[in-house]
N, CA, C and O atoms as a GROMACS GRO file, in nm:
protein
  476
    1UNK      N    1   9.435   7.260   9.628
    1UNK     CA    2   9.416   7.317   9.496
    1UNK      C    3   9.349   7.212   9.408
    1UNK      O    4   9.337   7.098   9.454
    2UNK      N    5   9.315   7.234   9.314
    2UNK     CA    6   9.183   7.128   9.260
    2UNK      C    7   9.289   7.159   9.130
    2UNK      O    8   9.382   7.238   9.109
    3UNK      N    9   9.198   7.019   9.033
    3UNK     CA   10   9.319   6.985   8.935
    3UNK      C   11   9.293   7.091   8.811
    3UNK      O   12   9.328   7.085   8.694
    4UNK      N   13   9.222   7.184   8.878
    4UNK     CA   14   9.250   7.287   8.711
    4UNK      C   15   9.393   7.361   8.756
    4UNK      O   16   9.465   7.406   8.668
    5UNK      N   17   9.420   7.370   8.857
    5UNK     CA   18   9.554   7.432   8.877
    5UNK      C   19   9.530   7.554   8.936
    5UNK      O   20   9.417   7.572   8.982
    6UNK      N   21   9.642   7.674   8.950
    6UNK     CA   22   9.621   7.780   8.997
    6UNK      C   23   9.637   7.881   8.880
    6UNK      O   24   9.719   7.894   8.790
    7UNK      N   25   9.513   7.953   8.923
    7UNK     CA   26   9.518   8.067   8.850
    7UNK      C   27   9.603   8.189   8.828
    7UNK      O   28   9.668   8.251   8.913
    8UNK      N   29   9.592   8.216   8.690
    8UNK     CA   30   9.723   8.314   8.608
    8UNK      C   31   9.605   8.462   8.557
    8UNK      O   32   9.499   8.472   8.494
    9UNK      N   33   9.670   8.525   8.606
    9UNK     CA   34   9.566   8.621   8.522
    9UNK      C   35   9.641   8.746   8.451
    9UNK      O   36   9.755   8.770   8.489
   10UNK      N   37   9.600   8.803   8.380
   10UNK     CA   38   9.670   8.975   8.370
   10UNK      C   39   9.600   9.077   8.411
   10UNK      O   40   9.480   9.085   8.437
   11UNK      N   41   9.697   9.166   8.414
   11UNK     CA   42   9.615   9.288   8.538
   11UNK      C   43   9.667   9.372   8.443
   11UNK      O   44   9.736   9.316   8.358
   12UNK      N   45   9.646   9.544   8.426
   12UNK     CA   46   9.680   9.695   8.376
   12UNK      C   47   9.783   9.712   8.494
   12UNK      O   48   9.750   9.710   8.613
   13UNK      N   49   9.937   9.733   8.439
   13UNK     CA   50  10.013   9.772   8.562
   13UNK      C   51  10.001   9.892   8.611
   13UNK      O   52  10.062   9.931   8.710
   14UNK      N   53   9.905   9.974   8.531
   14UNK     CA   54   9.881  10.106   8.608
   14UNK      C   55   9.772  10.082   8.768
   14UNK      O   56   9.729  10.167   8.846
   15UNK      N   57   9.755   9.926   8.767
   15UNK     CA   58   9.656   9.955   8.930
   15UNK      C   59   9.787   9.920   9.026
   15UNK      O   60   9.759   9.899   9.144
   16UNK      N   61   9.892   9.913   8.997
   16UNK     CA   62   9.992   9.899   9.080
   16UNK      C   63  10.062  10.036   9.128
   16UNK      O   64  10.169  10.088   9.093
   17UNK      N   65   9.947  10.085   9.237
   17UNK     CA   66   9.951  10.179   9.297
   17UNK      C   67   9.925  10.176   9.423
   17UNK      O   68   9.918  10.069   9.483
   18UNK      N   69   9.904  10.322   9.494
   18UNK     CA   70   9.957  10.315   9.652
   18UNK      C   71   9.778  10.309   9.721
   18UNK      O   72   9.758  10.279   9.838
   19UNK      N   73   9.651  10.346   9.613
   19UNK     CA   74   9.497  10.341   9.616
   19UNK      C   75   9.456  10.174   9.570
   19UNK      O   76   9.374  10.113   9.639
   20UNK      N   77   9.494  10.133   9.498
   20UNK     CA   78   9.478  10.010   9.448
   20UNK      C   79   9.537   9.856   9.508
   20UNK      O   80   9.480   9.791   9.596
   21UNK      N   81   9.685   9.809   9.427
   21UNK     CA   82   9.763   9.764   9.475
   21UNK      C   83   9.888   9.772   9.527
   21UNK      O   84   9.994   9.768   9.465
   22UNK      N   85   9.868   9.783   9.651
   22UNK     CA   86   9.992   9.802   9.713
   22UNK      C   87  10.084   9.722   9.737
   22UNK      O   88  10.077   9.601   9.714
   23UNK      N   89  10.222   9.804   9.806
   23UNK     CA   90  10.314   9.712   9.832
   23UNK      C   91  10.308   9.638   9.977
   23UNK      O   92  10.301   9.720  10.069
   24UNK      N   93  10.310   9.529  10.009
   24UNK     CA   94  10.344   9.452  10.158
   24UNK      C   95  10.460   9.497  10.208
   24UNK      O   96  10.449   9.465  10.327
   25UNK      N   97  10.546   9.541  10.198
   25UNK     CA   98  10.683   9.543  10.316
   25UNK      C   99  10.735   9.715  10.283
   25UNK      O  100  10.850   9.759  10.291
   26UNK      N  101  10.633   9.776  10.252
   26UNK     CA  102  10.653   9.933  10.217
   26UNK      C  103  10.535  10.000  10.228
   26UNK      O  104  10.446   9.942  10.165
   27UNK      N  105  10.492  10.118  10.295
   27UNK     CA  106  10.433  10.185  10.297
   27UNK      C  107  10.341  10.234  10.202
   27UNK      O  108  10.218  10.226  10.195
   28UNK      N  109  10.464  10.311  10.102
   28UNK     CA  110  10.390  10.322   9.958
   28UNK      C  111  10.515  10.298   9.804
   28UNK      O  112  10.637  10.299   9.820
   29UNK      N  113  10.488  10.291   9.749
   29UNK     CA  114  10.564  10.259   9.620
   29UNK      C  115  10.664  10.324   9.598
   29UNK      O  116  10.768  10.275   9.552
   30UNK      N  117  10.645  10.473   9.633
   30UNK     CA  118  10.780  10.561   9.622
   30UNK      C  119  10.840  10.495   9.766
   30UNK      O  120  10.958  10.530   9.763
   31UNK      N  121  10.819  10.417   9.893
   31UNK     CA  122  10.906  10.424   9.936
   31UNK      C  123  11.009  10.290   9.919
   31UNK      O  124  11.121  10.284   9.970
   32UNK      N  125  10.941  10.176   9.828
   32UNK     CA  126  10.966  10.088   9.792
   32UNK      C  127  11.105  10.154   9.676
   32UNK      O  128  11.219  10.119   9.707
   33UNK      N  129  11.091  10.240   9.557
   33UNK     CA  130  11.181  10.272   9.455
   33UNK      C  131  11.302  10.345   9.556
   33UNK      O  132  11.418  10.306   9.545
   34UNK      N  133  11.279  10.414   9.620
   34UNK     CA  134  11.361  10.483   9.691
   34UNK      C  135  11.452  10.391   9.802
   34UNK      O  136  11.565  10.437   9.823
   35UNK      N  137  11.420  10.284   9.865
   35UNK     CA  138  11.504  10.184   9.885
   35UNK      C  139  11.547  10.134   9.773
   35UNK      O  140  11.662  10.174   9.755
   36UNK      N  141  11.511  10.067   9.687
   36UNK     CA  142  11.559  10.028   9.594
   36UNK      C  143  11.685  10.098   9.501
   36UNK      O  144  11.778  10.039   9.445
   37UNK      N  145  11.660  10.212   9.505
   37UNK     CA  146  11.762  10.290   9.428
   37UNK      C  147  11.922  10.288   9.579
   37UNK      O  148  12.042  10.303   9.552
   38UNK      N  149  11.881  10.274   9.682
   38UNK     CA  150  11.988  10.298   9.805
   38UNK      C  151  12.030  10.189   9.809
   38UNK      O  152  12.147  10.193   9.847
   39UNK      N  153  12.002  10.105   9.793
   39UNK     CA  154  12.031   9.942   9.813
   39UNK      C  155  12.105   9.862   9.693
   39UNK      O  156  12.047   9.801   9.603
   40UNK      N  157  12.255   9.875   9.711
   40UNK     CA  158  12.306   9.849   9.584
   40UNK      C  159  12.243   9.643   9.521
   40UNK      O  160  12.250   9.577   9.417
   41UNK      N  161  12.202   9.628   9.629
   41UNK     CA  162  12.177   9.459   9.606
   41UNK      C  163  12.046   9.495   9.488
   41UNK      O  164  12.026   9.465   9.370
   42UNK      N  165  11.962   9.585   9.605
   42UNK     CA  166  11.821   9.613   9.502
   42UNK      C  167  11.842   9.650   9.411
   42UNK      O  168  11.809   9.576   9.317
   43UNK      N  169  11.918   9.806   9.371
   43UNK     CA  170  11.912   9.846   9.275
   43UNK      C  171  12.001   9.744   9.119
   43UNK      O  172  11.987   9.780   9.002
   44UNK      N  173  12.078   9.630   9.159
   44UNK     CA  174  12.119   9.589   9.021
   44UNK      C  175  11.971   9.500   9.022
   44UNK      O  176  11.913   9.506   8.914
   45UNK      N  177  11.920   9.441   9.099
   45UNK     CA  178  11.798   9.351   9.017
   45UNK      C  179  11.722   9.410   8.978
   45UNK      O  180  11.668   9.362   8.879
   46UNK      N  181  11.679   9.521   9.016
   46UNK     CA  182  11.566   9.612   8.906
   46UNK      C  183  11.656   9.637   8.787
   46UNK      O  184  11.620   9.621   8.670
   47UNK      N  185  11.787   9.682   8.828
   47UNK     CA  186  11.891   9.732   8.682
   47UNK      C  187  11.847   9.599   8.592
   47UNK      O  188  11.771   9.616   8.497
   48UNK      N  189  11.897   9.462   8.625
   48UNK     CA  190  11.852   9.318   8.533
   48UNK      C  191  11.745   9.295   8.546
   48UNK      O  192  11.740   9.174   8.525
   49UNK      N  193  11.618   9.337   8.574
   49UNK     CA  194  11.502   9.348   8.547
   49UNK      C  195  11.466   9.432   8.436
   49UNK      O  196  11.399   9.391   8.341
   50UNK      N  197  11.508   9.543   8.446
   50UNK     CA  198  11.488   9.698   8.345
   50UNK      C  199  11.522   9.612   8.208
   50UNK      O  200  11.439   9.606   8.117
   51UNK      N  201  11.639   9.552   8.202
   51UNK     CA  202  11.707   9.518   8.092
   51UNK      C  203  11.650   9.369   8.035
   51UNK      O  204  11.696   9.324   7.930
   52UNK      N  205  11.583   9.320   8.085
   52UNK     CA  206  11.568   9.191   8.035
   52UNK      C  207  11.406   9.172   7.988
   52UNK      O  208  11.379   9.091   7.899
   53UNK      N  209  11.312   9.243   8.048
   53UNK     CA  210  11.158   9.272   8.048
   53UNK      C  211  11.136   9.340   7.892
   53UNK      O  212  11.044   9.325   7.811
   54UNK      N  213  11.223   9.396   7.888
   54UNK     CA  214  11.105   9.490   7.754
   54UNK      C  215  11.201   9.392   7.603
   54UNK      O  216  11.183   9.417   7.483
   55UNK      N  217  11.292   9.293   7.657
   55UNK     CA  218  11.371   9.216   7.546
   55UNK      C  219  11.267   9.049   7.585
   55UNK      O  220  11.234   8.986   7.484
   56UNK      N  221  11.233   9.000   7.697
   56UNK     CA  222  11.173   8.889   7.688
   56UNK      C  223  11.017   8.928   7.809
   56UNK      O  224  10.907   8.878   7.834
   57UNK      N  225  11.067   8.999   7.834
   57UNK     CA  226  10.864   8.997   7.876
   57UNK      C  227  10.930   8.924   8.019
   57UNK      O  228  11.042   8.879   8.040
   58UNK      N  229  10.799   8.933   8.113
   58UNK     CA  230  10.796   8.915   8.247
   58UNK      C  231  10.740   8.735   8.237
   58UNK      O  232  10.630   8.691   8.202
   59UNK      N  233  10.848   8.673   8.277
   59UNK     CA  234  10.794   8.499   8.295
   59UNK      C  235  10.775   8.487   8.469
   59UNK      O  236  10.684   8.425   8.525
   60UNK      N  237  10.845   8.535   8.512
   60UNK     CA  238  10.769   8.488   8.675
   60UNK      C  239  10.659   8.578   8.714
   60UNK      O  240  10.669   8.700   8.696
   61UNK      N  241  10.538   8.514   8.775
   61UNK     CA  242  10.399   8.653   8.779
   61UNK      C  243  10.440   8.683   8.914
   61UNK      O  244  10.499   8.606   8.989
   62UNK      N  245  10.403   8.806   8.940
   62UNK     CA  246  10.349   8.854   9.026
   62UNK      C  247  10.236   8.812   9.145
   62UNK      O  248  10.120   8.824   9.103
   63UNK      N  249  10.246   8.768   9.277
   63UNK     CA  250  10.179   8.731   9.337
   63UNK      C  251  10.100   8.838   9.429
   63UNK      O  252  10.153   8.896   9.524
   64UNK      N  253   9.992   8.854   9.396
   64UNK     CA  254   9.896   8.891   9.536
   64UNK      C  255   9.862   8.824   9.547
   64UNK      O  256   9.836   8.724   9.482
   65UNK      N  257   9.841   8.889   9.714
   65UNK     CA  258   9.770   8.878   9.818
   65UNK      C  259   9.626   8.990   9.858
   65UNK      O  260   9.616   9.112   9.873
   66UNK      N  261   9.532   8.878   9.864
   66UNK     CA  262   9.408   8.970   9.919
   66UNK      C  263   9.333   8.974  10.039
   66UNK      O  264   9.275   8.869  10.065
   67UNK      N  265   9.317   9.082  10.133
   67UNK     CA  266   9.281   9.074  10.276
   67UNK      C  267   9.121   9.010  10.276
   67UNK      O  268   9.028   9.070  10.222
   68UNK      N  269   9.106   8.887  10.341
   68UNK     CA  270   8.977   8.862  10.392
   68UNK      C  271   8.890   8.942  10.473
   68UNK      O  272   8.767   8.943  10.473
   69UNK      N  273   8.966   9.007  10.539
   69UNK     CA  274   8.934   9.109  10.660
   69UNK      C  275   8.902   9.253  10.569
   69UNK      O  276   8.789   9.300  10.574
   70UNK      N  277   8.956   9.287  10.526
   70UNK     CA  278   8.950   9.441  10.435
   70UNK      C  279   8.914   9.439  10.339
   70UNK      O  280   8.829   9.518  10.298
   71UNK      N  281   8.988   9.312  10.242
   71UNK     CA  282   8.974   9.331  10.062
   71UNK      C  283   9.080   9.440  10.029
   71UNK      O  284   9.083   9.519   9.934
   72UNK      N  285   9.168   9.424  10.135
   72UNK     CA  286   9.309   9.515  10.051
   72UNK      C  287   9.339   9.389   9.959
   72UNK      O  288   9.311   9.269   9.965
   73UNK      N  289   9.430   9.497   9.847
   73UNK     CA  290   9.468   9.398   9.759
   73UNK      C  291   9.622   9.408   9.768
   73UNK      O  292   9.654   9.493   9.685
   74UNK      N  293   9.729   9.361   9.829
   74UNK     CA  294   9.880   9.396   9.832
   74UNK      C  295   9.935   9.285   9.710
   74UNK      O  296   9.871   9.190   9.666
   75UNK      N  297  10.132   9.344   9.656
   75UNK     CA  298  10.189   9.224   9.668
   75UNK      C  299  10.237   9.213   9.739
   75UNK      O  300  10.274   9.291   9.827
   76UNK      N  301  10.253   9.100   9.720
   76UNK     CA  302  10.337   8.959   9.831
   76UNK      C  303  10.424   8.933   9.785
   76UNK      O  304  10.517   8.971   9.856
   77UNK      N  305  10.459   8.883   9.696
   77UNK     CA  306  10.587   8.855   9.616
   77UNK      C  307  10.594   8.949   9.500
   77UNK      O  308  10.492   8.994   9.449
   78UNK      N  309  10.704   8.977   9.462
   78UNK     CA  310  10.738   9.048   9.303
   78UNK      C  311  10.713   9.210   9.332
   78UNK      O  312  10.622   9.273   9.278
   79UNK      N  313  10.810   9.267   9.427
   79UNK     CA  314  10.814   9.418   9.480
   79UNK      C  315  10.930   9.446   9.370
   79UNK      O  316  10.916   9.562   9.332
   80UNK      N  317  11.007   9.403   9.325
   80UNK     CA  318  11.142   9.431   9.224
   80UNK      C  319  11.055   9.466   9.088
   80UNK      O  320  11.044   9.575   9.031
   81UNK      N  321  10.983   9.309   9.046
   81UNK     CA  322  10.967   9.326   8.936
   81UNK      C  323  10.798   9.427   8.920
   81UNK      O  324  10.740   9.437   8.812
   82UNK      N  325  10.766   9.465   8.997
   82UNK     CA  326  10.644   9.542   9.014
   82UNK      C  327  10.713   9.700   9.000
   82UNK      O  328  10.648   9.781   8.933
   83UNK      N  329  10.824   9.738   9.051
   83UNK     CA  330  10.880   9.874   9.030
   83UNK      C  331  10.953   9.858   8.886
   83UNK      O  332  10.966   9.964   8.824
   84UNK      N  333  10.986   9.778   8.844
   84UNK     CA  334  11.046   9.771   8.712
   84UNK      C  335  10.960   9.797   8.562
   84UNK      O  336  10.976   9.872   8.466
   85UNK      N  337  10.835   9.665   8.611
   85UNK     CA  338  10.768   9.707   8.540
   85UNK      C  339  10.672   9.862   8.542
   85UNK      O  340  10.630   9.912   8.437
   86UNK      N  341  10.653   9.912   8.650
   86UNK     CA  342  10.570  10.052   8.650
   86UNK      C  343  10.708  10.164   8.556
   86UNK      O  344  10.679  10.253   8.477
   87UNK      N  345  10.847  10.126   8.592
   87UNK     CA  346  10.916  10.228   8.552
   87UNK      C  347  10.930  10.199   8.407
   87UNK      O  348  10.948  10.283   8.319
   88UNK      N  349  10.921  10.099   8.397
   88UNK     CA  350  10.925  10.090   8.211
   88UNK      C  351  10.757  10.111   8.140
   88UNK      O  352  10.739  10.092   8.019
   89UNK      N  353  10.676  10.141   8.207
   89UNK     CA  354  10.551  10.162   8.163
   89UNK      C  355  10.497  10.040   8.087
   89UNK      O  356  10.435  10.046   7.981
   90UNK      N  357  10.524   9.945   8.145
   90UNK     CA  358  10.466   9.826   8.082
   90UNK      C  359  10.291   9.822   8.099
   90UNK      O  360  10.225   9.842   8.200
   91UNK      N  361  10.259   9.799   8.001
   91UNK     CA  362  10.099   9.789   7.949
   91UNK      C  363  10.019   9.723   8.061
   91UNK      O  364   9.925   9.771   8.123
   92UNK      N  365  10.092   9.568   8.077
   92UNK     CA  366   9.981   9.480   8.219
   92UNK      C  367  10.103   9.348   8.271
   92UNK      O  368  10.189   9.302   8.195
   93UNK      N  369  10.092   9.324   8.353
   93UNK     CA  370  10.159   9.262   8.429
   93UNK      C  371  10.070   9.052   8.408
   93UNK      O  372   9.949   9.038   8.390
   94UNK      N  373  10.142   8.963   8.417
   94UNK     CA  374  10.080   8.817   8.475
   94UNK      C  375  10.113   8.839   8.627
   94UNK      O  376  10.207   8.891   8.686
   95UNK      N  377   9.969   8.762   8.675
   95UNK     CA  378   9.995   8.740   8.884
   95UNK      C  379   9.908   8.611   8.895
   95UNK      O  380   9.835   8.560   8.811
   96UNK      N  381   9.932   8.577   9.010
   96UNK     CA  382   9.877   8.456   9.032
   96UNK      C  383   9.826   8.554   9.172
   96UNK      O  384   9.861   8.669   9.199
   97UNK      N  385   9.734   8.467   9.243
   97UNK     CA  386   9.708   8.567   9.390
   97UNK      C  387   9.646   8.431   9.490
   97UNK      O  388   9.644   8.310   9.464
   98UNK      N  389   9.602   8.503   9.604
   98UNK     CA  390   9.541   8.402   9.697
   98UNK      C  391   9.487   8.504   9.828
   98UNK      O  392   9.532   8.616   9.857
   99UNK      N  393   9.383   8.432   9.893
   99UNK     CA  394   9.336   8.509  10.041
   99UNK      C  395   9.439   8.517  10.158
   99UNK      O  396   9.505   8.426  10.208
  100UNK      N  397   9.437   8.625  10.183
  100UNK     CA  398   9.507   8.642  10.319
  100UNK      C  399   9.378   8.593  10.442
  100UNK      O  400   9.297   8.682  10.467
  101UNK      N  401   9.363   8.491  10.498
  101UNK     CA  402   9.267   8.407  10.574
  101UNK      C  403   9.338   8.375  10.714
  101UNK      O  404   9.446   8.315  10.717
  102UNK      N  405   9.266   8.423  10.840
  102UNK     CA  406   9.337   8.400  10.954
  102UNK      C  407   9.370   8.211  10.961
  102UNK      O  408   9.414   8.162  11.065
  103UNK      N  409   9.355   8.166  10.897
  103UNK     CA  410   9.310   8.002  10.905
  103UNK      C  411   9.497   7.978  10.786
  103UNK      O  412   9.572   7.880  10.786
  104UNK      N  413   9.509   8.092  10.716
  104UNK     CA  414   9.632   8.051  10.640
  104UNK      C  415   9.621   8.099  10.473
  104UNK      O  416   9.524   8.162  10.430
  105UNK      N  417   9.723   8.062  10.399
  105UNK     CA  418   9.682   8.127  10.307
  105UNK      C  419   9.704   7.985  10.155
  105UNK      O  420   9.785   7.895  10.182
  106UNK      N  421   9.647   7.979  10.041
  106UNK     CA  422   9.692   7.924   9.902
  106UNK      C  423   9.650   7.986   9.782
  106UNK      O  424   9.552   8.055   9.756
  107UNK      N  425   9.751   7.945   9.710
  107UNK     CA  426   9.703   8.005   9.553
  107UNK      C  427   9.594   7.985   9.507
  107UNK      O  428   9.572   7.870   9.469
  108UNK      N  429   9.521   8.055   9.497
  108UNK     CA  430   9.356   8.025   9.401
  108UNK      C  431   9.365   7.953   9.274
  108UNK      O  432   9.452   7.946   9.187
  109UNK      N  433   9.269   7.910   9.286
  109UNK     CA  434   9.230   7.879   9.106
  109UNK      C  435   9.164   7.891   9.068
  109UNK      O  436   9.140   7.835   8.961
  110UNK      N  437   9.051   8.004   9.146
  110UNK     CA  438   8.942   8.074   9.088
  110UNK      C  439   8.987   8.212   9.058
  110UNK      O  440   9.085   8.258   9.116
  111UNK      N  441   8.889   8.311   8.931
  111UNK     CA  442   8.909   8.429   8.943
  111UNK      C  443   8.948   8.512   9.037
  111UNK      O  444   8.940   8.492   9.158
  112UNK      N  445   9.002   8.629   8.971
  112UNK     CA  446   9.070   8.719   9.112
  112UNK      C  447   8.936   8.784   9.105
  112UNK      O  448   8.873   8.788   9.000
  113UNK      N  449   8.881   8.850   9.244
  113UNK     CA  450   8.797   8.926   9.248
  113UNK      C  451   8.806   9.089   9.233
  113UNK      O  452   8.801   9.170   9.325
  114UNK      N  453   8.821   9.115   9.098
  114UNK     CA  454   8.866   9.236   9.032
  114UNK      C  455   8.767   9.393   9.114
  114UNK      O  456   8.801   9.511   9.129
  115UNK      N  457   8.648   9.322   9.145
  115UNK     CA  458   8.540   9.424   9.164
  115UNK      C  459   8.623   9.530   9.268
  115UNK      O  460   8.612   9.652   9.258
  116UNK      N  461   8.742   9.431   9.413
  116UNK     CA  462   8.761   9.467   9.485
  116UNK      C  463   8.852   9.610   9.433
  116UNK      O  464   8.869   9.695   9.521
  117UNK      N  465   8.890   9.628   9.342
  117UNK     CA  466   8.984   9.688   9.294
  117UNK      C  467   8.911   9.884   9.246
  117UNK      O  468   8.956   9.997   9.225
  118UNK      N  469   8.796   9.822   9.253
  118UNK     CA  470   8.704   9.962   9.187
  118UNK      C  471   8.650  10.037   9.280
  118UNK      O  472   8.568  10.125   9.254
  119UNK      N  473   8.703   9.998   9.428
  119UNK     CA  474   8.653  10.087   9.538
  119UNK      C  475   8.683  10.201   9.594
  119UNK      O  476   8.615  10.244   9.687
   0.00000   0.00000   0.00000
C-alpha cells in the first residue's frame, strides 16, 4: 500500500443489491435477512446495529471485494451492517474495497472503479 493509505469512499446504499452489489456468503440479500432474522446470534447484531446507526452513523466501512475475472462487485466484510443499513434506508454507506486477483488480494488506495457498477 503506498503512503497515501487506503481508500475510503461512499457509495448510495441503494446499489446494495442482488444486480449490483452483492452478498459473498449468500446467494441473494433476501437470503442473507432471512438467516439473519433465524439466527438468534445474527439477529441481535443487526437488532444493535438497527439501534446504534441512525443515533451515531456507521464508523466501521464496509469492505468490497471486486472480481478481476468478472468485475463482480461483492461484500466481503460488513453482511450485518449492509442489511441494517438497507433496512433503515440509509442514504449511502463508507467502504473501503480491493481486487479479488488469483495472485491474492489488498486494500486499494486508488478509486473504486464505479463504471463497473453501471452494467
Amino acid at each position: 500500500m503506498s503512503a497515501v493509505g487506503r481508500y475510503q469512499g461512499s457509495m448510495p446504499t441503494a446499489l446494495l443489491r442482488d444486480d449490483a452489489i452483492r452478498p459473498t456468503e449468500y446467494t441473494r440479500w433476501a437470503d442473507a435477512r432471512a438467516r439473519f432474522e433465524r439466527r438468534e446470534k445474527d439477529a441481535q447484531v443487526v437488532a444493535g446495529l438497527l439501534e446504534t446507526i441512525p443515533r451515531q452513523g456507521l464508523h466501521v466501512p464496509i469492505v468490497l471485494g471486486v472480481s478481476d475475472r468478472y468485475g463482480d462487485v461483492y461484500v466481503a466484510d460488513g453482511h450485518h451492517r449492509a442489511v441494517a443499513l438497507m433496512t433503515l434506508a440509509v442514504p449511502r454507506f463508507p467502504f473501503h474495497w480491493y481486487w479479488i486477483k488469483s495472485m491474492g488480494v489488498r486494500i486499494e488506495d486508488r478509486p473504486f472503479p464505479y463504471y463497473l457498477l453501471g452494467r
